[in-house]
FILUMTOR-826636 format. One record per residue (C-alpha): residue in one letter; y, z, x. Coordinates in steps of 0.2 Angstrom, whole numbers, plus 2048, in hexadecimal, padded with zeros to 3 digits. Layout:
% FILUMTOR-826636
AYZX
...
//
This chain:
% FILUMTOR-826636
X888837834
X888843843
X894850842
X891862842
X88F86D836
X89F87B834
X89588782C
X88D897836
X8858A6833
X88B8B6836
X8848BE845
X8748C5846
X8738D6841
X86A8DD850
X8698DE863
X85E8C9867
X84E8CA86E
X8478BB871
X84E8A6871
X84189B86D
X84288986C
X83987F861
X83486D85D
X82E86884B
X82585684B
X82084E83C
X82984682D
X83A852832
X84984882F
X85284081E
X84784F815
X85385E817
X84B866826
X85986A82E
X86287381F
X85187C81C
X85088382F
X86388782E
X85D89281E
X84F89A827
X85989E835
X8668A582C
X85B8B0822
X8508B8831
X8628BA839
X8608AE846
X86C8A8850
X86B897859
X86B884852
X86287484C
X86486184F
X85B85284E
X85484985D
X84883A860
X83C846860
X83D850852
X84985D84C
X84C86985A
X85187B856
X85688B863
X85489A85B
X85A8AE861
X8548BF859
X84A8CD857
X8378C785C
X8328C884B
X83F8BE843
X83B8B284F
X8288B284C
X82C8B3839
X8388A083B
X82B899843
X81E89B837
X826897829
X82C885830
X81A87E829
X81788A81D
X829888813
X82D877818
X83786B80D
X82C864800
X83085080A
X82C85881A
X81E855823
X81A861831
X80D85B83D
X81186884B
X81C876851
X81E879863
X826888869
X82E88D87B
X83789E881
X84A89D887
X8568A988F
X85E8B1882
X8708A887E
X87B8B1871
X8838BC87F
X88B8AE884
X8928A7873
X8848A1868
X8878AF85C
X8848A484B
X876896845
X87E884845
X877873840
X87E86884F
X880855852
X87184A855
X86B847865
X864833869
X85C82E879
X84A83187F
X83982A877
X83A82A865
X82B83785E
X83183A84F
X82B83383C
X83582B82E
X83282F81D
X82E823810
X838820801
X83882C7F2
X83A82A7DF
X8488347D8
X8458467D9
X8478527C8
X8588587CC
X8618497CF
X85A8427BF
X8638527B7
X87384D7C0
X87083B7BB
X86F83D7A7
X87E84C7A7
X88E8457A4
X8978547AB
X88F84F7BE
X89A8447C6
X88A83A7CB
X8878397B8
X87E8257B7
X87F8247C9
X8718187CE
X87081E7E1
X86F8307DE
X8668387EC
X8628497F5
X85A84D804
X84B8507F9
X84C83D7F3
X85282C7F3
X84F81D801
X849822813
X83E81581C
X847805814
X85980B818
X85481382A
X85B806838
X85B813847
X85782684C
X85983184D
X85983283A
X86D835837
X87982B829
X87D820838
X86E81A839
X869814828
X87180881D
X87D813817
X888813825
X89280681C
X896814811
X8A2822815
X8A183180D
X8AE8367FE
X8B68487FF
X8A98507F5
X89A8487FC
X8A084B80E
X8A2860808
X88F85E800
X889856810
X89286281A
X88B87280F
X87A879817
X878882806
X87B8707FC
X86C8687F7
X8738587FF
X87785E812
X87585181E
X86A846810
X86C836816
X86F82A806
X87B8377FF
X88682E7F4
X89082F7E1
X89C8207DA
X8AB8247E4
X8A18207F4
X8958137EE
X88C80A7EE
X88D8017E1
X8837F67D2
X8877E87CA
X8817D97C0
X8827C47C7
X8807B87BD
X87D7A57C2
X88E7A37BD
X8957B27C6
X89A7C57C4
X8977CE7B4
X8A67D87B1
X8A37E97A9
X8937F57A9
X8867EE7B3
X8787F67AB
X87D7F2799
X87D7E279E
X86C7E07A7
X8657E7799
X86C7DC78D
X8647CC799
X8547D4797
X8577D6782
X8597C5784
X8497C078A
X8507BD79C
X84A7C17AD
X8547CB7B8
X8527CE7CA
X8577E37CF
X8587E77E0
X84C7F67E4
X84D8017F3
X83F7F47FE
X8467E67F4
X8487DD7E4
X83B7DB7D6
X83D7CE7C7
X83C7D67B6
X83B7D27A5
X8397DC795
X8257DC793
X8247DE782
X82B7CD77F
X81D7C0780
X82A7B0783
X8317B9790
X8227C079B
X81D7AD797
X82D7A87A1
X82C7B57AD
X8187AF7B0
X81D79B7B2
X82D79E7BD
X8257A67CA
X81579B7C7
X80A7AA7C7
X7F77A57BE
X7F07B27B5
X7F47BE7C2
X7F97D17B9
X80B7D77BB
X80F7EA7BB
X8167F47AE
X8267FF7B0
X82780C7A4
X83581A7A0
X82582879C
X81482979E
X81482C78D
X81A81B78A
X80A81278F
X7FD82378B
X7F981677B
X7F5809786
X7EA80F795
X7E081F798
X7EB82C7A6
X7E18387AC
X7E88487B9
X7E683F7C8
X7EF8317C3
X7FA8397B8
X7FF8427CB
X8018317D3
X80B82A7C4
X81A8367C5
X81883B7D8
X8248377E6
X81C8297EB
X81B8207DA
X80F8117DE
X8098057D1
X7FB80F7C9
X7EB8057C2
X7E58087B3
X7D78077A6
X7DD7FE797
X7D8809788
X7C880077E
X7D27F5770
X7E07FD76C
X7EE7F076C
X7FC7F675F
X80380975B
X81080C752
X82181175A
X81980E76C
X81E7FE776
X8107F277A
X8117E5785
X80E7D0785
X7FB7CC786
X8027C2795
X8067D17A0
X7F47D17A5
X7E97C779E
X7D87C97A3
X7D87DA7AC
X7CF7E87A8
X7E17F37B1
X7F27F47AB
X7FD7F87BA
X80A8047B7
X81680E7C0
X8268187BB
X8378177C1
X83D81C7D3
X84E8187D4
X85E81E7C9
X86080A7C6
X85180B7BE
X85281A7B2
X8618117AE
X85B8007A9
X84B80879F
X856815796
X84E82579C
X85F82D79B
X865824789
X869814781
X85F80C773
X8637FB77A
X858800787
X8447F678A
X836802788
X82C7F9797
X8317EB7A4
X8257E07AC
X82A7E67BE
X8247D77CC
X8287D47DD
X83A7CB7DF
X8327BB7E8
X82B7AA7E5
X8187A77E7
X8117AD7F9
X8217AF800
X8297C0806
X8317CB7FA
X8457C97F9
X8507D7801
X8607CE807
X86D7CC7F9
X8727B97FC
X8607B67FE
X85D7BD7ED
X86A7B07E6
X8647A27EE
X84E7A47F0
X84F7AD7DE
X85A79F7D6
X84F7967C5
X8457A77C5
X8527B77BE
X85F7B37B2
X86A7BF7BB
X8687CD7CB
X86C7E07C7
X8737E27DC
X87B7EE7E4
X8837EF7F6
X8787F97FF
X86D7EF80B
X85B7EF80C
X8547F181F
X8417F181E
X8387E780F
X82C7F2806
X8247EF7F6
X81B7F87EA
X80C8027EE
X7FD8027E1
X7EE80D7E0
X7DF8117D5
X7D581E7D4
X7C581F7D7
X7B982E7D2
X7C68397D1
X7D18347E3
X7DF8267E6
X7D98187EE
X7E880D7F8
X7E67FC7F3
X7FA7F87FA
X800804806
X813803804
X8238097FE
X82081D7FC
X81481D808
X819812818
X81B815825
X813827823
X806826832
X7F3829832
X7EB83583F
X7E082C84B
X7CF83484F
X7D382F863
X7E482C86B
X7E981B86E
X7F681187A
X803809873
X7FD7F9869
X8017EE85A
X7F37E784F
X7F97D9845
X7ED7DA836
X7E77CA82B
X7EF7BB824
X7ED7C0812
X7F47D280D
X7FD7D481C
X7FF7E5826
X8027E8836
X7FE7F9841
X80780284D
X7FF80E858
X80181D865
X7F882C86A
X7F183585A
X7FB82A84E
X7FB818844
X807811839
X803805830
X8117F9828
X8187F7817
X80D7E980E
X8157D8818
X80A7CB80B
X8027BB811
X8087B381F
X8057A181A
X81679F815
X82379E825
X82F7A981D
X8227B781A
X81E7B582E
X8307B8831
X8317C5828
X8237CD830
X82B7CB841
X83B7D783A
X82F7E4832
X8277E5844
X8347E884E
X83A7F5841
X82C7FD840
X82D7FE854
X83B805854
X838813848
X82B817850
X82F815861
X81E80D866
X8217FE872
X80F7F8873
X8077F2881
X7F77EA879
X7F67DE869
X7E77DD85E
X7E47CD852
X7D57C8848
X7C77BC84E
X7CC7AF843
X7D37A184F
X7DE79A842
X7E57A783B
X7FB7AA83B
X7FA7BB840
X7F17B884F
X7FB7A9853
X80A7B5852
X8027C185D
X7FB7B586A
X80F7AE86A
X8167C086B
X80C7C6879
X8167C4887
X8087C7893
X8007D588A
X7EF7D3885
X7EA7CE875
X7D97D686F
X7D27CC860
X7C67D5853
X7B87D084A
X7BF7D1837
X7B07DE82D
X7B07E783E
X7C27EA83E
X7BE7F082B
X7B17FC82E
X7BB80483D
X7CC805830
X7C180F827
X7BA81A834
X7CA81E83B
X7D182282B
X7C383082A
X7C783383C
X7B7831840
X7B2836852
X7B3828860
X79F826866
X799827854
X792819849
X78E815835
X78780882A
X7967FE825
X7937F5818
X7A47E8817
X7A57DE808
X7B57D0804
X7B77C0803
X7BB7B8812
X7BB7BD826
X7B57B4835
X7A47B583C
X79F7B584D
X7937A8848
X7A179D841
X79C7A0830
X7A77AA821
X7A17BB821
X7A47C6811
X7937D180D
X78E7D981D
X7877E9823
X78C7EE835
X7867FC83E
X7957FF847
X7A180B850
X7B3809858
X7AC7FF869
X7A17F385F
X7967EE851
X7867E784E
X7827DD83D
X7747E3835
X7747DA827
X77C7CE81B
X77B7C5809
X7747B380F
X77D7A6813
X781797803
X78D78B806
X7A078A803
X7A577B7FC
X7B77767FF
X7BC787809
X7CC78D7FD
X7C67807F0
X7B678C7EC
X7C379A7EB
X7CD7957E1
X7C178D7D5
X7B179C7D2
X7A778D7C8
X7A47857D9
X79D7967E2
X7907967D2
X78A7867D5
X7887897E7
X77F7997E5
X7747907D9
X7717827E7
X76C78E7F3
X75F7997E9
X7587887E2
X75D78B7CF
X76477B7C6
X77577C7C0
X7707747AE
X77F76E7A5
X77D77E797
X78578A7A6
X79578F7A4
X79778A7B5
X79177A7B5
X79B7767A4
X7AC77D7AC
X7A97707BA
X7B27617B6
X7A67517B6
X7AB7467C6
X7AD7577D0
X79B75D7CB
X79574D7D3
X79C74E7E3
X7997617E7
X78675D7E4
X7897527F2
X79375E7FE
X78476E7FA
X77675D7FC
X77F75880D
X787769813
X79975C813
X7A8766815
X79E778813
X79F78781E
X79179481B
X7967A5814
X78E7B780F
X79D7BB806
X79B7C97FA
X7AD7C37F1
X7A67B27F0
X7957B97E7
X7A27C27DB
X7A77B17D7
X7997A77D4
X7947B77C7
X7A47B57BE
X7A17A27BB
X78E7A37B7
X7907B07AB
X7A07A77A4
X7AE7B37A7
X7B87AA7B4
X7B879A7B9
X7CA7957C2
X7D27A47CD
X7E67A47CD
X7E67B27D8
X7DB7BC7E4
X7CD7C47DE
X7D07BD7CD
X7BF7B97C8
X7B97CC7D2
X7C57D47C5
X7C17CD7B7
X7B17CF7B9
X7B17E07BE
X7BA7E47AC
X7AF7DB7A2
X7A17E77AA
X7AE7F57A6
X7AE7EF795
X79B7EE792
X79A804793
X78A809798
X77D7FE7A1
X76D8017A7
X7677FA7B8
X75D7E97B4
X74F7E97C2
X74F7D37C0
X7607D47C7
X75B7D87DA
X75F7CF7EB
X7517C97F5
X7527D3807
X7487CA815
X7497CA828
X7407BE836
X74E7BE845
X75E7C4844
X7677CE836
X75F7D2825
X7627C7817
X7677C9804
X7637BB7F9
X76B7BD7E8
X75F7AF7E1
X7527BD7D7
X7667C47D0
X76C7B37CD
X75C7AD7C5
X75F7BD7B7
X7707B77B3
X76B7A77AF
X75F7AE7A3
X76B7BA79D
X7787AC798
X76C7A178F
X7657B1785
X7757B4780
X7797C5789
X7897CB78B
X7937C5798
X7997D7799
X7887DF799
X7847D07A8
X7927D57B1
X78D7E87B2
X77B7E67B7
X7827DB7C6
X78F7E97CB
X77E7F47CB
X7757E77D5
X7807E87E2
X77F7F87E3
X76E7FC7E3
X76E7EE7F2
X77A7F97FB
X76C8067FA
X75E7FD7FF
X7657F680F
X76D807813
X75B80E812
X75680181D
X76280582A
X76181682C
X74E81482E
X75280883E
X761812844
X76082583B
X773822837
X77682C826
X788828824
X78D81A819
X7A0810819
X7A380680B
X7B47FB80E
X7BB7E780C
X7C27E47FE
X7B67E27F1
X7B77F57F3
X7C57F57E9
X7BA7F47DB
X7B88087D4
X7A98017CA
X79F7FB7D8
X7A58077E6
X7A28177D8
X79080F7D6
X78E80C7E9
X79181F7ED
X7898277E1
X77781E7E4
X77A8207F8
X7808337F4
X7708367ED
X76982E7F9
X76E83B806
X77983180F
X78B836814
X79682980A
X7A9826811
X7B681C806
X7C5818808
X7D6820800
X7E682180B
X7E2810810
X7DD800807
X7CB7FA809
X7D37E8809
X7DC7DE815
X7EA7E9813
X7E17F881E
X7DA7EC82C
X7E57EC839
X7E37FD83A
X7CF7F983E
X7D77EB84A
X7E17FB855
X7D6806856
X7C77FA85C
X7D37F1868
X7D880286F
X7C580786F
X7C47F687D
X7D37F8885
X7DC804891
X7DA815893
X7E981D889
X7F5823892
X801830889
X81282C896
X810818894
X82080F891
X82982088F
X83482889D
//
């Protein structure tokens, strides 16, 4: 809604001075900024007025010279606690008021121009619209889209700028009497917010059922499909999820077999921290992330055998089996207070599985017939509401590692929030990997990357991509000129690039460079510099045709050298060795010459008439690429020591393993597990054959599997050191970025910085930005604008 604001302050008390204009850039609309700079102004008696525009909110103020001085340095240093003020920029006026501007005004919106303003992400439920929520004097009492300019949807609802009620999803919506007087009010809490709404003006919820409408209250009723062991699909502000009540093992069973999910963990929604405190251990810093804005799903160390309390919910054994985490978020929306009783109702579940609203790699669900029709055979019945969904954006979910959040999905609460470049950039699109996908946008001294897209085998996940793009453009008002892809030439996201360039050029990157350079621009780390990247993950194309996954670069933003790398064993089957860990074992026992005796655990997990034909593919090199993957080792340790031998999901066996080394306390460093480092032409080479030797010895004593598992996680480590050492003797770098996604691993990556810290080197990590696929194509943008034009700040722009 653009109209103007009635309300004006009285005149300034003295003779003015001075009429400065100023521009505020940053995260400055849908967050109460204008309302703020209205009660500034009128404070310092200023006279003037405020508006949005495409590039930011614009203010002219007139005073006395110190008012003025005084308004302008408060506008960072008081901002509103959404905003996000990146810079002020200030110019003198004539003085106006003579001539009728005798008050402070709000006026209407202005369009037009280059867009230069940001969106904000979407934010939980803030504190006082909870109060408002559970009062039943408020006439948004059990409201479920309560919202203030201090809370409530942004980037999902946003379909235009600048940022007005117009230009979200709640155009639909008119405005009753009393909202339009709060909206209206600069002293109201909710002036000019955005998604201001109560019952009278909607939207509204309510419960389908295959067979139709539910009549009566929504809520009551989807809470009673969940008591009855049902699945239900509730639209969330980026989409739905499909929950179930995950105390109750036949129905998490259900939930698990309709969406054909593996082993693969759910999250946990609970009404209070203090309603899974039993069940995990919550220190400050995630304690912080847990009830913040953003509310991400936070994981979690499981408390050491603890399984029962009395009083206290515990969920199935099937919510995640296997993991050493319990991921857990709280609620963010009024729907969900609702559902999980935070404001009353004993009927109410103490904690839902929470899961994305989709079927197996296929984009979550946003549209509401599309709900009906792609989540038909998996919910019982949909907890909707008509307010449409623009963007997709699902959950976030973090860890912390060694004290600090560590991104591992960049999404809802956090997108579309940019990351400051260390060197301006043109305009250019990075389209990311296949799996995990997120794409970049980039301009001058900003990236943003997308919401988490997913991967983009499935077609509908592709198209869903190709809408979240132009979006994201046009929120961002970049309009790129040069497309960045990776290396892999069958990879979807390049394909999409290559059909989408229109004549720009594509720049394709190599997969651990563009990992390494995520990394160093995350750090903003100066253009011209270089580190030791040491990029471990599963999978990514080599420039030698192989699958890379355990390399050490020495690399900058223009290019990379590889210094080193695990040595190549083969893969057998390409996905096949994926999804089956007891494969990557026997070939990593092939290559370092050790028999794989029918006592393994590999050997016995691999089914008779397969076990015979691999050792003809490892004999023959039939149907094998060569790969130094890091993940793939991660595997073939998980088998041989017997704690995963078939992966449902990615990472699987990495996971498991890592938690059973969790598991195992404290472990000392075994010298017989060690990698063997050698170097004739070309790179240097880690054999893990000395390591995979010990296990084998381990498993026929008798050890532990946990115990084997943490003396491998310290292996690695210790490997990390050694060839680090190595290349700074050749090169006298003495910085160190760890990144790829086995990074995700606090374990390793807390051992890794600790023995390179002590060291002396310079260690960088990730946070804000996932080591995994999820951060690459922001390695892919940066590099690509590193090779391509010169930027030019008036590109594409009048």
């Amino acid at each position: 809604m653009s109209t103007e604001a009635d309300a004006t302050a009285p005149p300034p008390p003295t003779a003015p001075a001075r009429r400065v204009r100023v521009v505020v850039r940053g995260v400055v609309q849908g967050v109460g900024f204008r309302p703020f700079v209205y009660a500034l102004a009128v404070r310092g008696g200023l006279a003037g007025h405020v508006t949005n525009t495409g590039d930011g909110v614009v203010a002219e103020v007139e005073g006395p010279s110190a008012a003025v001085d005084g308004f302008c340095a408060r506008l960072s240093a008081e901002a509103p606690p959404l905003a996000v003020v990146e810079s002020v920029e200030t110019a003198e006026l004539p003085c106006a008021a003579a001539d009728g501007d005798r008050g402070f005004r709000i006026v209407a919106s202005r369009s037009g121009g280059p867009v230069r303003t940001l969106v904000a992400p979407d934010t939980a439920t803030c504190a006082e619209c909870l109060a408002e929520l559970a009062d039943p004097a408020d006439r948004r009492h059990r409201h479920p889209f309560i919202a203030c300019t201090h809370c409530g949807p942004r980037f999902t609802i946003v379909t235009g700028l600048p940022y007005d009620r117009d230009h979200t999803t709640m155009a639909g919506f008119p405005l009753c009497a009393d909202c339009a007087r709060e909206y209206e009010d600069p002293a109201d809490r909710r002036f000019h917010a955005q998604p201001v709404a109560c019952p009278a003006c909607g939207p509204r919820l309510r419960l389908v059922t295959p067979d139709g409408e539910e009549a009566g209250d929504p809520v009551a009723g989807a809470r009673a499909v969940l008591a009855a062991g049902g699945v239900l699909a509730v639209k969330g502000l980026g989409g739905y999820h499909l929950a179930c009540d995950a105390t109750r093992a036949d129905a998490v069973a259900e939930l698990r077999r309709r969406k054909a999910r593996g082993d693969k963990p759910f999250a946990l929604m609970a009404a209070r921290v203090e309603d899974v405190g039993h069940l995990v251990r919550v220190d400050d810093a995630e304690r912080a992330l847990l009830t913040g804005r953003a509310r991400p799903v936070v994981l979690l160390r499981r408390r050491d055998g603890l399984r029962h309390a009395p009083g206290l919910p515990v969920p199935a054994d099937a919510v995640a089996p296997g993991s050493p985490d319990l991921g857990v978020l709280l609620p963010y929306t009024g729907v969900h207070h609702l559902l999980l009783g935070g404001l009353g109702g004993a009927d109410a579940p103490r904690l839902l599985v929470m899961t994305s609203g989709n079927r197996s790699g296929e984009p979550i669900v946003t549209d509401d017939g599309e709900a009906l029709e792609r989540l038909a055979g998996l919910a019982d019945a949909w907890l909707t509401h008509d307010r449409p969904v623009h963007v997709p954006c699902d959950d976030s979910v973090v860890r912390v590692c060694d004290g600090r959040p560590l991104v591992l999905r960049r999404s809802r609460g956090y997108a579309p929030l940019p990351v400051a470049l260390p060197f301006p950039v043109g305009p250019a699109l990075a389209v990311g990997g296949d799996l995990k996908n997120v794409f970049c946008l980039g301009e001058g001294d900003k990236a943003w990357l997308s919401a988490h897209v997913g991967d983009m085998d499935d077609l509908a996940t592709q198209e869903a991509f190709g809408r979240a793009e132009r979006q994201l453009e046009s929120v961002t008002g970049v309009r790129p000129g040069l497309l960045a892809a990776d290396a892999h030439p069958a990879y979807r996201s390049g394909a999409w690039a290559r059909r989408h360039a229109a004549g720009r050029p594509v720049v394709r990157v190599q997969h651990h460079h563009a990992h390494v350079a995520s990394l160093l621009a995350e750090h903003r780390v100066p253009d011209g510099e270089q580190v030791i990247g040491v990029a471990f993950d599963g999978t990514g194309h080599g420039t030698d045709g192989a699958v890379w996954g355990g390399e050490v670069l020495v690399a900058g933003y223009a290019g990379f050298r590889r210094f080193a790398h695990l040595a190549y064993v083969p893969l057998p089957g390409g996905d096949t060795a994926v999804r089956r860990p007891y494969r990557m074992a026997l070939a990593h026992l092939h290559a370092a010459g050790l028999p794989a005796d029918p006592d393994l655990p590999c050997a016995a997990a691999c089914p008779a008439g397969e076990i015979s034909v691999l050792r003809r593919q490892l004999e023959t090199g039939l149907a094998c690429v060569p790969t130094s993957s890091m993940g793939r080792l991660f595997d073939a340790v998980a088998s041989l020591a017997g704690v995963c031998h078939r992966a449902g999901y990615e990472a699987q066996a990495a996971v498991e393993l890592e938690g059973a080394a969790v598991g195992a306390g404290e472990v000392a460093e075994d010298p017989r597990y060690a990698f063997r480092l050698a170097q004739a032409e070309g790179p240097l080479t880690a054999s893990p054959g000395p390591l995979l030797a010990a296990v084998v010895e381990d498993v026929r004593a008798g050890v532990p599997a946990g115990v084997i598992a943490a003396r491998f996680h310290l292996a690695v480590a210790r490997l990390v050191q050694s060839v680090a050492a190595v290349a700074r003797e050749a090169t006298g770098l003495a910085t160190v970025g760890l990144t790829g996604g086995v990074f995700a691993n606090t374990l390793l990556s807390s051992a890794c910085a600790r023995g390179l810290t002590a060291d002396g080197f310079r260690v960088l990590r990730h946070g804000e930005v996932p080591p995994g696929d999820g951060g690459l194509a922001l390695g892919q943008l940066v590099v690509a604008a590193r090779a391509g034009a010169p930027y030019d700040p008036h590109h594409g722009h009048d």
